[in-house]
Short mmCIF file of the C-alpha atoms (twelve columns), coordinates in Angstrom:
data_MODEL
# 
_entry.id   MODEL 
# 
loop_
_atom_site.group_PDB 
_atom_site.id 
_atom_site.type_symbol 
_atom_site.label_atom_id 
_atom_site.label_alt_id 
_atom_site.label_comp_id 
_atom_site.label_asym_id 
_atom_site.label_seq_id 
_atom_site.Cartn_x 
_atom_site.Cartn_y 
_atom_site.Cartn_z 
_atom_site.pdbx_PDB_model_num 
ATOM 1  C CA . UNK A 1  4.194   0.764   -12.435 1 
ATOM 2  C CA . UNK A 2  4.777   1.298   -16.178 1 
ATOM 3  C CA . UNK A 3  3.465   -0.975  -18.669 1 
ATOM 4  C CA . UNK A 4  6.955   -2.166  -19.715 1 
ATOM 5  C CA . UNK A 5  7.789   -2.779  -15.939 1 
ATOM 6  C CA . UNK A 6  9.403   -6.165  -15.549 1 
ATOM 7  C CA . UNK A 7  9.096   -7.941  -12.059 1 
ATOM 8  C CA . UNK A 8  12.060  -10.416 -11.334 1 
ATOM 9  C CA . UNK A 9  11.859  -13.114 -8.245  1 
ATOM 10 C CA . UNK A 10 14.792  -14.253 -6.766  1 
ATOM 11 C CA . UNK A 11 15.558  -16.567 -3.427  1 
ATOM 12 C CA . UNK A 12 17.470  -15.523 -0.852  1 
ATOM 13 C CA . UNK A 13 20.337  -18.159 -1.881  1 
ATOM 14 C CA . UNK A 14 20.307  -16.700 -5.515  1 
ATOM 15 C CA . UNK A 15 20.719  -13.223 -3.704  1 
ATOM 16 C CA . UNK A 16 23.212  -14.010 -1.384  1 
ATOM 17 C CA . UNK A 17 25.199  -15.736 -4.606  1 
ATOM 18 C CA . UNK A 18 24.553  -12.375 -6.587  1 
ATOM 19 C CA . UNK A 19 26.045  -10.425 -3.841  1 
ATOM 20 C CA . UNK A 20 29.365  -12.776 -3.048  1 
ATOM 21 C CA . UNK A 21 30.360  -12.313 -6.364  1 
ATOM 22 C CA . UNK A 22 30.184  -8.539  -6.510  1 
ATOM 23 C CA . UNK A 23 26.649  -8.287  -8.768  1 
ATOM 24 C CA . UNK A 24 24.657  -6.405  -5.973  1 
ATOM 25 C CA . UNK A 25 23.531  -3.241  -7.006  1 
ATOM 26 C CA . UNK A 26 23.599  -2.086  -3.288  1 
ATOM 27 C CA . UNK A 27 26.622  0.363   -3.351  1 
ATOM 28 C CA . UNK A 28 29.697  -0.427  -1.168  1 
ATOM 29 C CA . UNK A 29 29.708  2.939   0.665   1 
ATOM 30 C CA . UNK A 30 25.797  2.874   1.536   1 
ATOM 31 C CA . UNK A 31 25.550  3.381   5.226   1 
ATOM 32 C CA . UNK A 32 24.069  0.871   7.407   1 
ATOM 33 C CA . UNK A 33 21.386  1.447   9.334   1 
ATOM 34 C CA . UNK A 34 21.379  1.684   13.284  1 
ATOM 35 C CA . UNK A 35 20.484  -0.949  15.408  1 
ATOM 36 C CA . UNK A 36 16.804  -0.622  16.151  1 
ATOM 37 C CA . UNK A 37 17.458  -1.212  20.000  1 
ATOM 38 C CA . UNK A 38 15.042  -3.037  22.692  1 
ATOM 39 C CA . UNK A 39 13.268  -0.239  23.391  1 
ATOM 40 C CA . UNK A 40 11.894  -0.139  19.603  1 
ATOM 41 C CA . UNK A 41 10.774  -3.808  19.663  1 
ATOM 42 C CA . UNK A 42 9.229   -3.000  23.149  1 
ATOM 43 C CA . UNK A 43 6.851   -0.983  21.769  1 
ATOM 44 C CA . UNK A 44 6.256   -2.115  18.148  1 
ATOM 45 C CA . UNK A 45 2.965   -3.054  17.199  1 
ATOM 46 C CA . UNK A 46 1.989   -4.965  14.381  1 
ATOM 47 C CA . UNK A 47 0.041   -3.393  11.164  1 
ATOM 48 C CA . UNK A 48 -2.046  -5.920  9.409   1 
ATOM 49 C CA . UNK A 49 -3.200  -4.972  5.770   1 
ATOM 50 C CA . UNK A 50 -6.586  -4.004  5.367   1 
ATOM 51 C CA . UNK A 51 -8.990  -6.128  4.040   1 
ATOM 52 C CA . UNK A 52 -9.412  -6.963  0.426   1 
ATOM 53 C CA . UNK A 53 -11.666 -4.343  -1.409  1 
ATOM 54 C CA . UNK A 54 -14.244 -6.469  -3.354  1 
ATOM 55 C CA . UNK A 55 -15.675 -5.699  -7.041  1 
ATOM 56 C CA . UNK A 56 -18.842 -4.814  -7.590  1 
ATOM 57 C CA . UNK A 57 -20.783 -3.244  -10.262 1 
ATOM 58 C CA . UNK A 58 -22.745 -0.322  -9.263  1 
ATOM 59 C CA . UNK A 59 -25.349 2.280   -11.335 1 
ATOM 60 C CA . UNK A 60 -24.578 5.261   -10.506 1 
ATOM 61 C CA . UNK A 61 -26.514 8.360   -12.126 1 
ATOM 62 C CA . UNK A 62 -23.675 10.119  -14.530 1 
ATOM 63 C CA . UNK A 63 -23.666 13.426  -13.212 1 
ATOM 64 C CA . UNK A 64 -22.594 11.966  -9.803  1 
ATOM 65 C CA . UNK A 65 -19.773 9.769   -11.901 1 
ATOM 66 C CA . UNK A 66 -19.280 12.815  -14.180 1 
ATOM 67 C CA . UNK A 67 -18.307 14.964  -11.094 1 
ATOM 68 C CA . UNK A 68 -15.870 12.355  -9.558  1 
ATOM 69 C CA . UNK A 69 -14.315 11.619  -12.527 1 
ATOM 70 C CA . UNK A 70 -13.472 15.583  -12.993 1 
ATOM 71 C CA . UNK A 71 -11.775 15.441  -9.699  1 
ATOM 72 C CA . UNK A 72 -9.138  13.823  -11.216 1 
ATOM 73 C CA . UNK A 73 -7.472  10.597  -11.347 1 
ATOM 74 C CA . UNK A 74 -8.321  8.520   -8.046  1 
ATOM 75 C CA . UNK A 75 -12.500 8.525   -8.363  1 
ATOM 76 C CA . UNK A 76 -13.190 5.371   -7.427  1 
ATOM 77 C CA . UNK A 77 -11.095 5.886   -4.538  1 
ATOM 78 C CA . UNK A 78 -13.002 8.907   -3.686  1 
ATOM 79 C CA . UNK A 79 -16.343 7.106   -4.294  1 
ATOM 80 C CA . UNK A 80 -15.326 4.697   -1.539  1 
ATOM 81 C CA . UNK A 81 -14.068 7.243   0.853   1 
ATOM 82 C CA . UNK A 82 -17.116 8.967   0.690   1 
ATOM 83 C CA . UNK A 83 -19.111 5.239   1.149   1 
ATOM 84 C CA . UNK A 84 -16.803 4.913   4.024   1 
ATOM 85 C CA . UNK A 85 -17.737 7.977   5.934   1 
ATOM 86 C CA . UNK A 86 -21.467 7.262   5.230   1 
ATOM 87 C CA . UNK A 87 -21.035 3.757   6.567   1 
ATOM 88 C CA . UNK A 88 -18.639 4.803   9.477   1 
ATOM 89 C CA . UNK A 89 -21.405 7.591   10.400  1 
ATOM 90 C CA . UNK A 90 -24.324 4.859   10.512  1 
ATOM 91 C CA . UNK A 91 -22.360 2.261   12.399  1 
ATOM 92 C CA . UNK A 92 -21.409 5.618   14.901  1 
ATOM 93 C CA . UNK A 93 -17.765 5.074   14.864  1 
ATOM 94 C CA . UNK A 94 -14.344 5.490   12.828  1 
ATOM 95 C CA . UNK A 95 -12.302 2.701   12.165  1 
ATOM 96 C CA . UNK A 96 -9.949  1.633   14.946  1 
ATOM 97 C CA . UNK A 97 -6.722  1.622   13.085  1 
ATOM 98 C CA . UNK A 98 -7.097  4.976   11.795  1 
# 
């Protein structure tokens, strides 16, 4: 998201007004999508998010950061990944969603 990104909340009645009088921004010709069928539903399962990531702050020596960091954008993400595995490895198991 940009810094000038503007996030606008609207109810479904405000929608549904929107759209009666012509202001949706959905196009007229957009196809609609097929029926999903039982069979779908039968075998949907249900994702839950993960859990919340908490803050922390951590020492780490700067070579270790300095190497991350030159990875490219996405190092703490990479940090944790790598905490992951180490974890996952100890506990002798992956996670059960993945």
């Amino acid at each position: 998201m940009t810094e000038n990104a503007i996030i606008k909340k609207f109810s479904l009645d405000e929608i549904e007004t929107a759209r009666a009088r012509g202001e949706s921004e959905t196009r007229a010709d957009a196809p609609e999508a097929e029926p999903l069928g039982e069979e779908f539903w039968a075998h949907a399962v249900r994702v839950r998010p993960r859990e919340r990531k908490a803050s922390v702050h951590l020492r780490v020596d700067a070579d270790v950061l300095d190497w991350f960091k030159a990875q490219g954008p996405g190092h703490l993400t990479r940090m944790n990944a790598v905490l992951r595995a180490y974890f996952e490895a100890m506990r002798g198991g992956a996670r059960p969603s993945e």
